[in-house]
C-alpha positions as CSV (number, residue, x, y, z in Angstrom):
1,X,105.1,107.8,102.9
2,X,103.2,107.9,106.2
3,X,103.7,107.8,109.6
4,X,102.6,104.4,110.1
5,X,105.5,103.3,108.5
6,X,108.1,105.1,111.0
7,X,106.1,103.9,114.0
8,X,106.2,100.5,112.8
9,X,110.0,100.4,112.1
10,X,110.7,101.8,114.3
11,X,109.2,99.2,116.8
12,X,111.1,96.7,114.9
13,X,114.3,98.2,114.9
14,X,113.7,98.1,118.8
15,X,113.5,94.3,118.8
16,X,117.1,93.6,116.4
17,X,119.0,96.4,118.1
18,X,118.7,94.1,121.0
19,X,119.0,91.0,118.9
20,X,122.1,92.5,117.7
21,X,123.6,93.6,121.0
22,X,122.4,90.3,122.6
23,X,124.9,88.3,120.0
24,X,127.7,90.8,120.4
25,X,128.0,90.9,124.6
26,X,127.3,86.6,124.1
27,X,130.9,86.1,125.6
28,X,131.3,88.8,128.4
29,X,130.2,88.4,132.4
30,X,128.7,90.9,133.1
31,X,129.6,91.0,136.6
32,X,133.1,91.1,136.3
33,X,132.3,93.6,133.5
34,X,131.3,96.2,136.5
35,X,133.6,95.1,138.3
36,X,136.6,96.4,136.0
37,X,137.4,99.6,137.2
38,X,139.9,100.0,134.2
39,X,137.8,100.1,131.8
40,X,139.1,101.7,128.0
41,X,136.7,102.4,125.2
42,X,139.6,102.8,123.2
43,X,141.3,99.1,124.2
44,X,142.6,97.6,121.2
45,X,139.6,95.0,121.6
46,X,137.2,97.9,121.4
47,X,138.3,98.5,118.3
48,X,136.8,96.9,115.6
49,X,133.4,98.2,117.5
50,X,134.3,102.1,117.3
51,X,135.5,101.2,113.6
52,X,131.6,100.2,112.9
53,X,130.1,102.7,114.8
54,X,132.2,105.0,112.8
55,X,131.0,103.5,109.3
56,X,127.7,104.0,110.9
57,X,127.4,107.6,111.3
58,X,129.7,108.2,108.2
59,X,127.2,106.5,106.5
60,X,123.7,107.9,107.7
61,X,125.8,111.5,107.0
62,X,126.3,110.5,103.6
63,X,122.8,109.2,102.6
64,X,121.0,112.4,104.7
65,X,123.4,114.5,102.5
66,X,122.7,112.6,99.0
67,X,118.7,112.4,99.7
68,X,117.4,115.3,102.0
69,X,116.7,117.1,99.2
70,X,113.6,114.6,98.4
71,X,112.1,114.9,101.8
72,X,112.3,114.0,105.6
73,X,110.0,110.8,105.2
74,X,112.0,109.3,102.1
75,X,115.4,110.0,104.1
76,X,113.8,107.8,106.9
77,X,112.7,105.1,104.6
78,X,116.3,105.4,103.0
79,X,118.0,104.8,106.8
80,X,115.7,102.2,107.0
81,X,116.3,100.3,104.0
82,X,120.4,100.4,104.4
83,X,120.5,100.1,107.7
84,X,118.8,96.8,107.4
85,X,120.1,95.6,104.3
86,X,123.6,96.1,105.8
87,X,122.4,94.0,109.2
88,X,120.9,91.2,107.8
89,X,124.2,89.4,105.7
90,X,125.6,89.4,109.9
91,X,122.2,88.5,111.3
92,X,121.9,85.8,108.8
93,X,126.1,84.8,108.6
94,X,125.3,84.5,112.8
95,X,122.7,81.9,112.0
96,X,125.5,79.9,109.8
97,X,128.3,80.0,111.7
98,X,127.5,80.6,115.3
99,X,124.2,78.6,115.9
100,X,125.1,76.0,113.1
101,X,121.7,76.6,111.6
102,X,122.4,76.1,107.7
103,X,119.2,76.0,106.1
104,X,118.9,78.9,103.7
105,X,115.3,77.8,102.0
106,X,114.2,77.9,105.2
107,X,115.5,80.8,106.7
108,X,114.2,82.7,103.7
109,X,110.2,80.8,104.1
110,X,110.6,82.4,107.9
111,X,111.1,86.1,106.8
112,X,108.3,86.0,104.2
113,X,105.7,84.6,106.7
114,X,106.5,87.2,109.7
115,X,107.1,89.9,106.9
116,X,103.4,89.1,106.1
117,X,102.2,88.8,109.6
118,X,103.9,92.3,110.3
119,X,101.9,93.9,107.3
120,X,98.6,92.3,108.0
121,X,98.8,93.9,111.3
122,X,99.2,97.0,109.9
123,X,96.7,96.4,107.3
124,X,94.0,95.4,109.9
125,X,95.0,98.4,112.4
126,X,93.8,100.7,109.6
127,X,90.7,99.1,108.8
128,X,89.7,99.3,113.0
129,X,91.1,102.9,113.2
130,X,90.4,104.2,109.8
131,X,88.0,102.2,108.3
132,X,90.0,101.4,105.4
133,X,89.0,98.5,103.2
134,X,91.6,95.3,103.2
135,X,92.3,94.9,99.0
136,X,92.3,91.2,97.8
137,X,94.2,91.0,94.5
138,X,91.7,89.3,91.8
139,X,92.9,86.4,89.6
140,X,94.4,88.8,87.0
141,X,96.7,90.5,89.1
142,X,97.6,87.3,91.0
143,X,98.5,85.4,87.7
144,X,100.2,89.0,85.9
145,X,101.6,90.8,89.0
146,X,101.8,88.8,92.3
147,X,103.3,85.4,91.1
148,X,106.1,87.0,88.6
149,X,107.2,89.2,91.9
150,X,107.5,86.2,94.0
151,X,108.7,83.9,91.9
152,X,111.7,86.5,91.0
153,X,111.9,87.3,94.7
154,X,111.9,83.7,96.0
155,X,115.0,82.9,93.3
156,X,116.8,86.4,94.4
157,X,116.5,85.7,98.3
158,X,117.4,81.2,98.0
159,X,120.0,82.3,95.4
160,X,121.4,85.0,97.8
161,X,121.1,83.3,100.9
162,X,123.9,80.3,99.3
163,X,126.0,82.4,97.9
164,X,126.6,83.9,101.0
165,X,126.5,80.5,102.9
166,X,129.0,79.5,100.0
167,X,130.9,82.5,100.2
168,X,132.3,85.5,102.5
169,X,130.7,88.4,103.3
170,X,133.7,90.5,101.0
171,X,132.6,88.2,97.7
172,X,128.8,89.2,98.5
173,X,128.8,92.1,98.7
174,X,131.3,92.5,95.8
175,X,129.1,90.5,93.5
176,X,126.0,92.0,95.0
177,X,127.1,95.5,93.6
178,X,126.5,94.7,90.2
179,X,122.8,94.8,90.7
180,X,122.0,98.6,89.9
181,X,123.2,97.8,86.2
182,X,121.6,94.7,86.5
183,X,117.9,96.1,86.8
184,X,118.8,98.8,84.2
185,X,119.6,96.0,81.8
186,X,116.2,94.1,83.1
187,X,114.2,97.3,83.0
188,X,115.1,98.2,79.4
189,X,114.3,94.7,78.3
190,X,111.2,95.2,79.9
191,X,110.3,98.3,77.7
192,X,110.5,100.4,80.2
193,X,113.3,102.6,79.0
194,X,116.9,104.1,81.0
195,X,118.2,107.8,80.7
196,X,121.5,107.2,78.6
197,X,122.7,110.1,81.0
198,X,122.4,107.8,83.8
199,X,124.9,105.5,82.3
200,X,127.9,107.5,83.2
201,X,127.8,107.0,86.9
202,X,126.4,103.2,86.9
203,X,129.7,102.6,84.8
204,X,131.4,104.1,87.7
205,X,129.5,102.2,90.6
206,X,130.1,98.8,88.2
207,X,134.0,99.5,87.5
208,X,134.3,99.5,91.5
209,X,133.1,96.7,91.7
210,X,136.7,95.5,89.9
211,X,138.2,97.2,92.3
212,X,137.0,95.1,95.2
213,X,137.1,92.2,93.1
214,X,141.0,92.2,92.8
215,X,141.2,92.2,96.5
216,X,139.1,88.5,97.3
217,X,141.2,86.2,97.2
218,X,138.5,83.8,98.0
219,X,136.7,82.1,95.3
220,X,133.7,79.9,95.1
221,X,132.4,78.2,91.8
222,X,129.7,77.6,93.2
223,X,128.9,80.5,95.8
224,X,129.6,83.2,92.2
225,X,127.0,81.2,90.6
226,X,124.7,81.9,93.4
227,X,125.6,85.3,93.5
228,X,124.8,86.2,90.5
229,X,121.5,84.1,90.2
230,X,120.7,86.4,93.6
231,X,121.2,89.7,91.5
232,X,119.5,88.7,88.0
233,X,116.4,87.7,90.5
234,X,116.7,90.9,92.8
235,X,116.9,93.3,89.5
236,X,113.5,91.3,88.1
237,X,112.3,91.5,91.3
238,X,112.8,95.5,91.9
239,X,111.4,95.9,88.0
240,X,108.4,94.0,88.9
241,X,107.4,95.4,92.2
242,X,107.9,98.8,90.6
243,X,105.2,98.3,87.5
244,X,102.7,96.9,90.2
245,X,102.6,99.8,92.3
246,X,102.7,101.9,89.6
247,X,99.2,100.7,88.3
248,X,100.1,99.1,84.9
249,X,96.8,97.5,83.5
250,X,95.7,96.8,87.6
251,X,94.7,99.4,90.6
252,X,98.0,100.7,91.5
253,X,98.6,98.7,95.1
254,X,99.9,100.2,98.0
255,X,103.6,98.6,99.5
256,X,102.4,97.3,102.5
257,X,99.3,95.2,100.4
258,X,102.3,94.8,97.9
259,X,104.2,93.2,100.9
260,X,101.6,91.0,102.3
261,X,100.5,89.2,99.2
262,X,104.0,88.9,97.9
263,X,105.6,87.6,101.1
264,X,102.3,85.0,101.3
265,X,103.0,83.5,97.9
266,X,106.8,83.9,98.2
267,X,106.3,82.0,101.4
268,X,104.1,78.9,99.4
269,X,106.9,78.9,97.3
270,X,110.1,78.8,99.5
271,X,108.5,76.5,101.8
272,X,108.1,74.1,99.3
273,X,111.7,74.6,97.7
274,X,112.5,73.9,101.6
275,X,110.8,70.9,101.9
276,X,112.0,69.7,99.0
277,X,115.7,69.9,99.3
278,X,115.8,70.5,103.3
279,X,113.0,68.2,104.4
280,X,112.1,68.7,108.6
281,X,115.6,68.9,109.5
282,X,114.4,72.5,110.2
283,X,111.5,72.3,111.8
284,X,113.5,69.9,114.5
285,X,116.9,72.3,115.1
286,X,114.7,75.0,115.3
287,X,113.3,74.2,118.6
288,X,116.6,74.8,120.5
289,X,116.5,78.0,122.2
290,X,119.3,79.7,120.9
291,X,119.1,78.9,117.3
292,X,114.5,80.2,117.6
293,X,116.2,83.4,119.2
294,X,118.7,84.0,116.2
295,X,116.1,83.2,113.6
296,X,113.8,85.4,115.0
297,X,116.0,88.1,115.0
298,X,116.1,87.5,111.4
299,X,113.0,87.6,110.8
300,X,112.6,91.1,112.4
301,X,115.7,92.4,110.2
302,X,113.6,91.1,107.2
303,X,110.4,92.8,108.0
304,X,112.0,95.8,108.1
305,X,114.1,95.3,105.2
306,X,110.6,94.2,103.2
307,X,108.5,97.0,103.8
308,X,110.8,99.5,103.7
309,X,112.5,98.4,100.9
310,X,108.9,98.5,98.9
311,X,108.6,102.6,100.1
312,X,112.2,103.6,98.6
313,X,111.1,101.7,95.8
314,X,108.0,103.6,95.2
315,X,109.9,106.8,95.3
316,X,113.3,106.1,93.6
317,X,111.8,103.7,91.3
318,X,114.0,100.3,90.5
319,X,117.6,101.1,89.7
320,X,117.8,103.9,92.1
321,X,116.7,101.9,95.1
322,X,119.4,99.1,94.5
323,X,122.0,102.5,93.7
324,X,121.2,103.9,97.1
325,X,121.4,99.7,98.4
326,X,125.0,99.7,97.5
327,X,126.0,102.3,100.7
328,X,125.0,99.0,102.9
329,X,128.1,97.2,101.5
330,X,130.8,99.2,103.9
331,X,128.7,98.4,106.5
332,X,128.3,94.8,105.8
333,X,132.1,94.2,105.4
334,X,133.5,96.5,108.3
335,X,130.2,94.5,110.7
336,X,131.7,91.2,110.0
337,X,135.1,92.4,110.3
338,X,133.9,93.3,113.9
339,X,131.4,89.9,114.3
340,X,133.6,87.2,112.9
341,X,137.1,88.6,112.2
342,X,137.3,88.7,108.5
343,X,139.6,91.1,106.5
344,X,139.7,94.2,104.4
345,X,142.6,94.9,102.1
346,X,143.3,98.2,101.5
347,X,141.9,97.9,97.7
348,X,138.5,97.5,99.2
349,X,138.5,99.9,100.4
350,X,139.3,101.8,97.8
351,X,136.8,99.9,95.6
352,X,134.3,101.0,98.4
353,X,134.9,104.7,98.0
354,X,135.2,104.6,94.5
355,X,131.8,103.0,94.8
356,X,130.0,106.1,97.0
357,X,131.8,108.3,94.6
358,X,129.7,106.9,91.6
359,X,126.7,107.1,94.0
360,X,126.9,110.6,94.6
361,X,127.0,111.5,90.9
362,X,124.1,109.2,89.8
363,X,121.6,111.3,92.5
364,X,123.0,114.3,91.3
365,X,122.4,113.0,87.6
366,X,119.1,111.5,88.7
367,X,117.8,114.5,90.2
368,X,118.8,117.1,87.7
369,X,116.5,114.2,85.0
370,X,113.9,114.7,87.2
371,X,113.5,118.5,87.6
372,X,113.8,119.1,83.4
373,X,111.1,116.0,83.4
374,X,109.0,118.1,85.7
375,X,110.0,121.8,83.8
376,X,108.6,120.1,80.2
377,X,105.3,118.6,82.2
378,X,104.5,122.2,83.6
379,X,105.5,124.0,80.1
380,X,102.9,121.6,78.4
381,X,100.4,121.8,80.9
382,X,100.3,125.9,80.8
383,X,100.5,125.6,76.7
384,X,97.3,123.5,77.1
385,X,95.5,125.9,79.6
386,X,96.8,129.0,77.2
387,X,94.9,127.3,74.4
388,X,91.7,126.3,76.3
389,X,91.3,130.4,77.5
390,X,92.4,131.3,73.8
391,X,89.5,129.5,72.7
């Protein structure tokens, strides 16, 4: 995990904090706003705002407690990750239902494109200031690697975006937390094995998911099926990406050459889906000013979401990254309570903590896997070196 990563993230970040405070002072004057000497932060209508910047810190507490154990520059890739996971359902639900601009194929052909402009830039600032080489994937790991990934991620992202046109951002996210046991089922299938241990804790995070379940009382045939088409695709996609980076029977790539080629043929792909069941529709509403400023702001939640999601990935491997994803869904549900007025029951919220409980106690699990992994490694390494001097 290097610095280049921060920096650029962080320059990101920059661009949909403003994006994001743009849409939420949309309504005010701000005149008259400097004009009121009676200002309250703690005015009813200030509210649901303090609520979310609550979640917010309660949030980044919890993951810098969970994770600081496995470094500063994973932590950061961690914030990254949820703290872009959880803005993107409101920067996309903003696109819906305050611009009007339904077209989910679209939307989705729009990340991938700047997501592989972003990482080109990256990839051509090393090769002026380090002189590093720009990788071209060969045939082999096009046809084995690249297409699988974006094929799986295209169907995750077109599937995801409808259900939550279809659906609220409570059934999402509800749906959506499914996905870590998911990816173990996927990975297992795969031949690539799951600590039963581990299964302890995902029964936890998957039993919450009841929890919240018996508090939506809204229901969409249509937006579950999309839903759940969204998770089977993100857990193939997660498996995938993981056994590229890791090597397999190709040069292990690294997540930013992963997200450049990925995002390029995702992009062939979803623009053609687009076109197919869209048509130029797009292409025309786009050009009002309003609805180019809210997809772009989008599109910078995405980039960010992308590349960081690839770096967590690389060092929590598959299930672990979508466990860690699941902290995003408070934040998701109390930001639209606070953007467009929706509802929490109080089972929710119980679901919710219920949710981080099982979170807590998969890292724990996770991490204590990890360190007798490593113990056995170094007992058979010294064995080996005791017989080489023995000899």
């Amino acid at each position: 995990m290097s610095l280049r990563f921060c920096v650029v993230v962080a320059l990101l970040s920059s661009a949909l904090v403003e994006g994001l405070g743009s849409d939420t002072t949309s309504g005010e004057n701000p005149t008259n706003a400097m004009a009121d000497d009676t200002f309250n932060l703690f005015a009813e209508t200030h509210r649901p705002k303090l609520f979310y910047c609550g979640a917010v810190i309660l949030v980044v507490s919890l993951l810098i407690g969970l994770y600081h154990s496995r470094g500063v520059c994973v932590v950061v890739a961690i914030l990254f990750y949820v703290g872009a996971l959880s803005s993107m359902s409101m920067l996309i639900r903003n696109c819906y239902v305050n611009v009007g601009f339904k077209y989910p194929q679209f939307l989705t052909a729009s990340h991938f494109v700047f997501t592989a402009m972003v990482g080109l830039t990256i990839l051509f600032y090393q090769c002026v200031t380090q002189g590093s080489k720009i990788t071209v994937p060969d045939l082999n790991c096009f046809v084995k690697g690249l297409l699988p990934v974006a094929m799986a991620f295209t169907l995750s992202l077109g599937f995801a975006n409808n259900g939550l046109l279809l659906t609220n951002a409570h059934f999402y996210e509800m749906i959506g937390s499914s996905t870590p046991l998911c990816t173990t089922c996927i990975a297992y299938l795969l031949g690539q094995g799951f600590e039963k241990r581990l299964l302890p804790p995902l029964a936890l995070i998957t039993m919450s998911l009841l929890v919240v379940a018996f508090g939506e009382i809204s229901l969409s045939l249509l937006g579950l099926m999309a839903c759940l088409g969204g998770v089977i695709g993100r857990g193939c996609k997660s498996t995938l990406q993981h056994a590229l980076m890791g090597g397999s029977e190709w040069k292990a790539m690294d997540p930013i050459e992963v997200a450049v080629w990925t995002s390029l043929t995702c992009f062939v792909l979803m623009a053609g889906w687009s076109l197919a069941s869209e048509g130029i529709a797009p292409c025309r509403d786009i050009l009002a000013w309003e609805t180019l400023v809210a997809v772009f702001y989008t599109c910078v939640g995405a980039s960010i979401l992308n590349i960081a999601a690839l770096f967590v990935l690389r060092e929590l491997g598959p299930v672990a990254q979508q466990v860690v994803g699941q902290l995003k869904g408070m934040l998701s549900v109390v930001g639209a309570v606070a953007t467009f007025g929706e509802q929490v029951s109080m089972q929710q919220g119980i679901g919710y903590f219920v949710l981080m409980v099982g979170i807590y106690f998969y890292n724990q699990k996770d991490m204590e896997i990890k360190a007798e992994k490593q113990k056995k490694t170094q007992a058979t390494e010294a064995n080996e070196t005791t017989k080489i001097q023995t000899v």
